[in-house]
LUMVO-287948 format. One record per residue (C-alpha): x negated, y negated, z. Coordinates in steps of 0.25 Angstrom, whole numbers, plus 2048, in hexadecimal, padded with zeros to 3 digits. Example, Ala and Ser with C-alpha at 12.3 -4.5 7.8 and 13.67 -1.06 7.14 Angstrom:
// LUMVO-287948
7CF81281F/7C980481D/
END
This chain:
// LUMVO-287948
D3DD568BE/D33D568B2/D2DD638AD/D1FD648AE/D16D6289F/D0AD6B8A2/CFDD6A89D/CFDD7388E/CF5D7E891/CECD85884/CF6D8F881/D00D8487B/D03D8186D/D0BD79865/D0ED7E855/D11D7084E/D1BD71842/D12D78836/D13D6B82A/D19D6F81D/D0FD6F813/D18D74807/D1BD68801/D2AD6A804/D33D64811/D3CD6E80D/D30D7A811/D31D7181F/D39D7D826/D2ED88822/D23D7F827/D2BD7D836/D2FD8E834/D20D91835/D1FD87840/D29D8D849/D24D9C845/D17D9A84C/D1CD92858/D26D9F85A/D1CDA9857/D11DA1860/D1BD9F86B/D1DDAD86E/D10DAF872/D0EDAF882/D06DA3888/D06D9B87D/D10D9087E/D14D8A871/D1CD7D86E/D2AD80868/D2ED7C85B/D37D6F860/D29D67866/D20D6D85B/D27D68850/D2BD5A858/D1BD56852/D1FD5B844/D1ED50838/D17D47844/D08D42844/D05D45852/CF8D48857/CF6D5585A/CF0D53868/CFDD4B86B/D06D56866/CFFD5E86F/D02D5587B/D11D55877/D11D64876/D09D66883/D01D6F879/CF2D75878/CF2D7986C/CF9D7385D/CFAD7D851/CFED74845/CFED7A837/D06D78826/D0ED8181F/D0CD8180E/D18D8B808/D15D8B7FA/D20D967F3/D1DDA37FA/D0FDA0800/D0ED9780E/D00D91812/CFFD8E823/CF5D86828/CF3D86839/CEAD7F842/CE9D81852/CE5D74858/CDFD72867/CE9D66869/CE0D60877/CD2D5F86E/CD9D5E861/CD2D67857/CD7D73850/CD2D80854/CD8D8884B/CDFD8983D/CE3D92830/CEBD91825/CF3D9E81F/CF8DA0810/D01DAB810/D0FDB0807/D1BDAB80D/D21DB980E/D17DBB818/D1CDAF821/D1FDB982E/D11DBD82B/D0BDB082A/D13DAA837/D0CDB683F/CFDDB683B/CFEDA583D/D05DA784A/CFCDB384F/CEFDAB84A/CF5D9F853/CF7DA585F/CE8DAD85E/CE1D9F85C/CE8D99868/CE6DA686E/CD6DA386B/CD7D9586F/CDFD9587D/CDFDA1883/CE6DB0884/CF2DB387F/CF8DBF87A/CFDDBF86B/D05DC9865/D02DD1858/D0DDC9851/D14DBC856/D1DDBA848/D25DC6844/D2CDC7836/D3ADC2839/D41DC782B/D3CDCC81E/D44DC0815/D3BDB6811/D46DAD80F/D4EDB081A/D43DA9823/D41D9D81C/D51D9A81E/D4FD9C82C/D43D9382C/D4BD88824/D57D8C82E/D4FD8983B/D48D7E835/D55D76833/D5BD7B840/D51D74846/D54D67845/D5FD6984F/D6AD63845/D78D67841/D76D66831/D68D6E833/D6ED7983C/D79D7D831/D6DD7C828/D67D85831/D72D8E832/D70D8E823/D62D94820/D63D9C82C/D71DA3826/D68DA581A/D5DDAB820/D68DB4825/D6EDB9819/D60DBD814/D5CDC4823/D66DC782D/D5DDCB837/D56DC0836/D56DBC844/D50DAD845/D5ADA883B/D66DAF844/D61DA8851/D61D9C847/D6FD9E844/D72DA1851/D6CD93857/D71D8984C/D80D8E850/D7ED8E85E/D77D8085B/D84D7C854/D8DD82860/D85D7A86A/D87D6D866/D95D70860/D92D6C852/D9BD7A84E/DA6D7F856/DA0D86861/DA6D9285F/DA2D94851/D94D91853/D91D99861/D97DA4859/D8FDA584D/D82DA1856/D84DAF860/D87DB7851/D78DB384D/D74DB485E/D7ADC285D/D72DC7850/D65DC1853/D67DC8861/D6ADD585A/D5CDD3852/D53DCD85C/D58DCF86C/D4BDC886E/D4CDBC867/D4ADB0871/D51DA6868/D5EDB0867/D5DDB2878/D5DDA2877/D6ADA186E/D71DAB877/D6EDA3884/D74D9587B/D81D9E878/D81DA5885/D82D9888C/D89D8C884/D92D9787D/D95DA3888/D91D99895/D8BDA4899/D7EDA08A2/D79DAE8A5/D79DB3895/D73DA5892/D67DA689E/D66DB5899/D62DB288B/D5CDA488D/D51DAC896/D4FDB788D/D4BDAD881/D41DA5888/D3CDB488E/D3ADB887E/D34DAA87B/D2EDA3886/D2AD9687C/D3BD94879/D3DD8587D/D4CD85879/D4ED93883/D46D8D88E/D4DD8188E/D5AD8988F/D56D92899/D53D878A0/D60D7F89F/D66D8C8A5/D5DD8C8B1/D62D7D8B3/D70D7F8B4/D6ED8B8BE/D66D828C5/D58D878C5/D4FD7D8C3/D43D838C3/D45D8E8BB/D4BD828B1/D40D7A8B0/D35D878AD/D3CD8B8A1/D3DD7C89E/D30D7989F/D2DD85895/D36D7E88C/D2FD7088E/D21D7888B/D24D7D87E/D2CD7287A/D29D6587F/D2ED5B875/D3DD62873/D48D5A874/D51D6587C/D45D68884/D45D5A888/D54D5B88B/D53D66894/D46D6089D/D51D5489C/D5DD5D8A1/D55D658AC/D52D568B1/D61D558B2/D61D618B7/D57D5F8C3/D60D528C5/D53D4A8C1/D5CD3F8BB/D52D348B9/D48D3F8B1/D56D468A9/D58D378A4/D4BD348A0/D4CD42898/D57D40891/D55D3388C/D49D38886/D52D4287F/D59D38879/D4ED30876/D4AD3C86D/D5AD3E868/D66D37869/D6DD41866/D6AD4A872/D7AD4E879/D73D55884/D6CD4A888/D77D40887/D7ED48892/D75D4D89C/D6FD3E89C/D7DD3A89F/D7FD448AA/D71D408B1/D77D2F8B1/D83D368B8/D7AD3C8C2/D73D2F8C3/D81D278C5/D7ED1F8B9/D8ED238B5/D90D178AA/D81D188A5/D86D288A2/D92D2489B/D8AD19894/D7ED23890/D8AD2C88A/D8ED22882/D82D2087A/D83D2D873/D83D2F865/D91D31862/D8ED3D85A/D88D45866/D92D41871/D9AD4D875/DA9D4A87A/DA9D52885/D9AD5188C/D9ED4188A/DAAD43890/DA7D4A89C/D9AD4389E/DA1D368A0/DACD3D8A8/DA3D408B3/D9CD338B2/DA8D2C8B5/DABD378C1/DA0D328C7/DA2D248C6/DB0D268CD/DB7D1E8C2/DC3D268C2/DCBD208B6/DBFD248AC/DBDD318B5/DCDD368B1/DCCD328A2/DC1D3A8A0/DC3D448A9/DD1D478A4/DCBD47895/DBFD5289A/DC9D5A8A1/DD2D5A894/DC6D5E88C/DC2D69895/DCED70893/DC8D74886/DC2D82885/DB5D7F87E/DB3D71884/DA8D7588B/DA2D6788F/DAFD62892/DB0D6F89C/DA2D6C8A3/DA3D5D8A6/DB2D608AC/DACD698B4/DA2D5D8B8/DADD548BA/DB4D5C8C4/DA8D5C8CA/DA4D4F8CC/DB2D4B8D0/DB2D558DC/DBBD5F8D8/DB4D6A8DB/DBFD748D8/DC3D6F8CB/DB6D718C7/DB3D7F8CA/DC1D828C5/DBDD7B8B6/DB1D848B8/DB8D908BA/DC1D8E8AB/DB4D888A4/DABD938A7/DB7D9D8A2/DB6D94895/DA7D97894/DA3D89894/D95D89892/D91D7A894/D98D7C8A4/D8AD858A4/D83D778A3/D8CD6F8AB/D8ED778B9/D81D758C0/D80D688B8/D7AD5C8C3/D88D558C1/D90D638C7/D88D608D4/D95D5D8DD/D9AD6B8D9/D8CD708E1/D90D6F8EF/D9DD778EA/D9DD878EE/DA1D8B8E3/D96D848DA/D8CD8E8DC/D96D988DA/D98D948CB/D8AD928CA/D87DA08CB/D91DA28C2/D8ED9B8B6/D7ED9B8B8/D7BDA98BE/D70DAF8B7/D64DBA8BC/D5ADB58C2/D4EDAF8B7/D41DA88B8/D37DA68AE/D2DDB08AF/D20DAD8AD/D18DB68A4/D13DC38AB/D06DC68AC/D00DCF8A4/CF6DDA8A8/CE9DD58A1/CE6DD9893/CD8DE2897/CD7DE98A5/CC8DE38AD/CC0DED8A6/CC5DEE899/CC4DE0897/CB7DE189D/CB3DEA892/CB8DE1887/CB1DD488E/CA4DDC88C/CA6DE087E/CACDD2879/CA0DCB880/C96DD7877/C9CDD586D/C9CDC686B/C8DDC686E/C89DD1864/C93DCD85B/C95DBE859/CA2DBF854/CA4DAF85A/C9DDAA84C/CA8DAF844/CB0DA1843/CBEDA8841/CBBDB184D/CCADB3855/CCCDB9860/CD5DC5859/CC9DC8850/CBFDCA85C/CC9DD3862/CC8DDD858/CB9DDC856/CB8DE0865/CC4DE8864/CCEDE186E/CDBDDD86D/CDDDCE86B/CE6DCB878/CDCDD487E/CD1DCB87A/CD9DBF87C/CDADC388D/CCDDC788C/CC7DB9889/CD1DB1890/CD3DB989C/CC5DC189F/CBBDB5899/CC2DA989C/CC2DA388C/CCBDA3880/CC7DAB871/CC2D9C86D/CB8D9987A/CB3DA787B/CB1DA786D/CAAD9986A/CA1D99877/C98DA586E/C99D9B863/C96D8F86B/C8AD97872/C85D9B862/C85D8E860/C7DD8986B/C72D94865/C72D8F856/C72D8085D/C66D82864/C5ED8A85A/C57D83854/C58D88847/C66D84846/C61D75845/C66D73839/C75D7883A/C7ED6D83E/C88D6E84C/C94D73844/C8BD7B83B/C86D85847/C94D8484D/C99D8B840/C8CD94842/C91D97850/CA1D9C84B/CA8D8E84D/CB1D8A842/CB4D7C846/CACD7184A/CB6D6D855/CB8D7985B/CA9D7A85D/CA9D6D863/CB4D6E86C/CAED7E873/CA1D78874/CA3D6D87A/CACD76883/CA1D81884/C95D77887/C9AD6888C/C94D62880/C99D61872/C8CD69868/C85D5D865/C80D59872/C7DD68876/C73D65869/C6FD5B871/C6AD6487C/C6AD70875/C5BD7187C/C61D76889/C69D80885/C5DD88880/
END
């Protein structure tokens, strides 16, 4: 079952990495800081879907057109920019570009003290989010969408350089990571972001076992626990505690718990969304499932684990052909990807293609393979081939293995093998001692397609209500707010704007935005904003450049005017841009300016 790529609607946009202008690779991480800064802050505003960092940055140091990023990104709108950090003084450039017609309606540039960097992040961030607010529609925007996250200059700069190595998802980068985010905490320790940092790189380490497990679950929850402390509302820190609560306590309803409440705080978190929707999956509801998945797949469309998820709700659905077809692409992208290995393994045994799976295991890279998921894997493949002497090798090692308190894959595929050899009761019996050793990947493995002989058993559902009871959640689609004016008063506005634009002609002022006419008719901007949208029918941008278009039409046909050139009476008219004169005339009248010349008789 494929998700659905639906059509990008205008409030969609995609913040490509900002390019390094300071003559250094080595300034690299502040250039990608900045970068990631907006898309947070942008992201937290309602309605607006913005790519996450992992697809964004997929185009950076790529010559790409930007109508084809936008394609990619399923995107209306692309906001490209540069970074020059020159000693203590930063120069940011910015530039909103409509991706469909492929012209820039929008762009800056800011020189400001580094000290000021929170500062700078907000008024870039606020100013982006009112453009597009002007270009595409309503939306509320807070009175601050970056807040000052520690008063140490230098403090933020190791967490940049942390994050910006932790990024590249690699053992020697992560302990670099550890590194500058430990420094950052010796200069701030309440500096939450670089906590949730030191938190993620040791559960990263605990996760794939490159640091005994204990060690490194322990000193992740110690940063969970103090960025907790700091900030209860912190989505990445509720994301952290569902990983622990799961692959560390096996427990499904702490995991669920926090997992919902980080994509409640932050809607556009592809990492949460995938997660909660992993948890929907193994407690069997589908649906639910595949609408935080496809929340995922909008914000992130080119990530590797968002492609492995689509692939594993696929396997999921028992959509084998499809979950194939997936995976290879996952491998395609990296050779190195364990999951991938062994669910595609799993969905060849569901296929009865048992030699091809044992083959497929073979081809791993050496360095990846996991004794015990190999082990079991071709246990059960040779279960269900019924050849008996390879089944009592293998079997007799898993068994051996299992008896190991923290051998957690060995403890899921015994309970797999059991299964598929019919011993019904030696399964749930196994089940019973593993769940008493919290072990965590069972969590994955019970409802797993290849468990399927245990469903008809009474006592399946039983333990399935055990391990995957959690209260009852849906996503909840947004509330509708009451509107932003009541009939009359918006009425009374409507009369005063409309006065005001006729006496006044505040439309041939070029910079004109939509926060400055609000305070010369004394309205709130979000007030404004509804009032536009909702009551007129048109955002800040058409019911502003329909006046100018109509002044135009009366410099045009004056003759008088004869002498002044198109873009000349444009300018005349409050336009700034030669292409976003074109482009509203053309959709005002039907015809680009120089053939409304033309006829420019029968419009007298």
């Amino acid at each position: 079952m494929q998700l659905e790529k639906l059509k990008p609607t205008e409030k969609t946009i995609a913040v490509l990495p900002f390019v390094n202008m300071s003559g250094s690779e080595e300034m690299e991480y502040f250039s990608d800081g900045i970068t990631e800064e907006i898309i947070n802050a942008l992201a937290s505003i309602e309605h607006l879907k913005v790519t996450s960092r992992t697809s964004s940055f997929y185009f950076k140091n790529k010559n790409i057109p930007i109508t084809q990023i936008a394609k990619e990104l399923n995107v209306a709108t692309i906001l490209e920019g540069s970074v020059r950090l020159a000693a203590k003084t930063i120069r940011i450039t910015a530039q909103l570009i409509h991706a469909e017609e492929d012209f820039h309606f929008w762009s800056e540039t800011w020189d400001r003290k580094l000290e000021n960097i929170f500062e700078i992040q907000d008024e870039i961030s606020l100013l982006i989010a009112e453009k597009l607010r002007e270009q595409y529609g309503h939306f509320e925007i807070q009175e601050h969408l970056v807040e000052k996250k520690t008063e140490s200059l230098d403090a933020y700069e190791f967490f940049l350089k942390g994050r910006f190595h932790f990024n590249k998802w690699n053992p020697v980068d992560a302990r670099k990571a550890i590194d500058f985010f430990e420094k950052a905490i010796a200069l701030d320790p309440n500096h939450t972001d670089s906590l949730v940092g030191l938190a993620d790189a040791y559960s990263f380490f605990a996760v794939t076992e490159l640091m005994p497990r204990e060690e490194a679950w322990t000193k992740s929850r110690e940063y969970m626990n103090k960025a907790y402390s700091l900030s209860p509302e912190n989505a990445g820190v509720h994301y952290l505690l569902a990983n622990f609560s799961f692959f560390y306590n096996a427990d499904f309803q702490a995991a669920f718990r926090h997992g919902l409440r980080a994509v409640e705080l932050k809607s556009n978190y592809p990492e949460a969304q995938q997660f909660v929707s992993m948890l929907f999956m193994l407690s069997g509801e589908m649906d639910k499932a595949k609408q935080h998945l496809e929340m995922a797949h909008t914000v992130d469309p080119l990530s590797q684990e968002t492609l492995f998820y689509r692939a594993y709700y696929n396997y999921r659905f028992e959509d084998y052909s499809e979950t194939l077809k997936l995976y290879d692409e996952c491998l395609e992208k990296n050779s190195y990807n364990i999951p991938a290995y062994i669910v595609r393994s799993y969905c060849l045994l569901k296929m009865g293609q048992y030699d091809e799976a044992i083959n497929f295991l073979g081809k791993m890279p050496k360095e990846i393979v996991v004794h015990d998921e190999r082990l079991g894997t071709i246990c059960i493949a040779n279960i269900l081939k019924g050849d008996e002497a390879e089944t009592e090798q293998y079997f007799t090692q898993l068994l051996e293995e299992a008896q190991k308190p923290t051998s957690f894959q060995a403890h899921s595929y015994l309970y797999l093998a059991y299964a598929n050899m019919g011993k019904n009761d030696e399964a749930f019996a196994w089940l019973d001692k593993a769940i008493k050793l919290k072990s965590s990947v069972l969590l994955l493995s019970y409802t797993d397609p290849l468990a399927e002989q245990l469903k008809n058993d009474s006592r399946y559902e039983k333990y399935r209500k055990k391990l995957y009871q959690h209260s009852e959640a849906v996503i909840k689609p947004s509330s509708e707010k009451p509107p932003l004016l009541d009939s009359e008063t918006a009425d009374i506005y409507t009369e005063k704007l409309i006065r005001f634009i006729s006496e006044e002609e505040p439309f041939l002022v070029p910079n004109l935005s939509l926060r400055s006419l609000a305070d010369q008719v004394e309205i709130h901007p979000n007030k404004l904003s509804w009032l536009l949208n909702e009551r007129m029918g048109k955002n800040f941008n058409e019911f502003i450049n329909y006046y100018r278009i109509e002044y135009f039409k009366k410099l045009a046909v004056d003759p008088e005017n004869s002498h002044i050139s198109l873009i000349g009476l444009a300018y005349e008219s409050g336009f700034n841009s030669k292409t976003v004169f074109n482009t509203y005339f053309k959709k005002e009248t039907g015809m680009p300016p120089k053939e409304f010349l033309k006829h420019k008789g029968s419009f007298l």
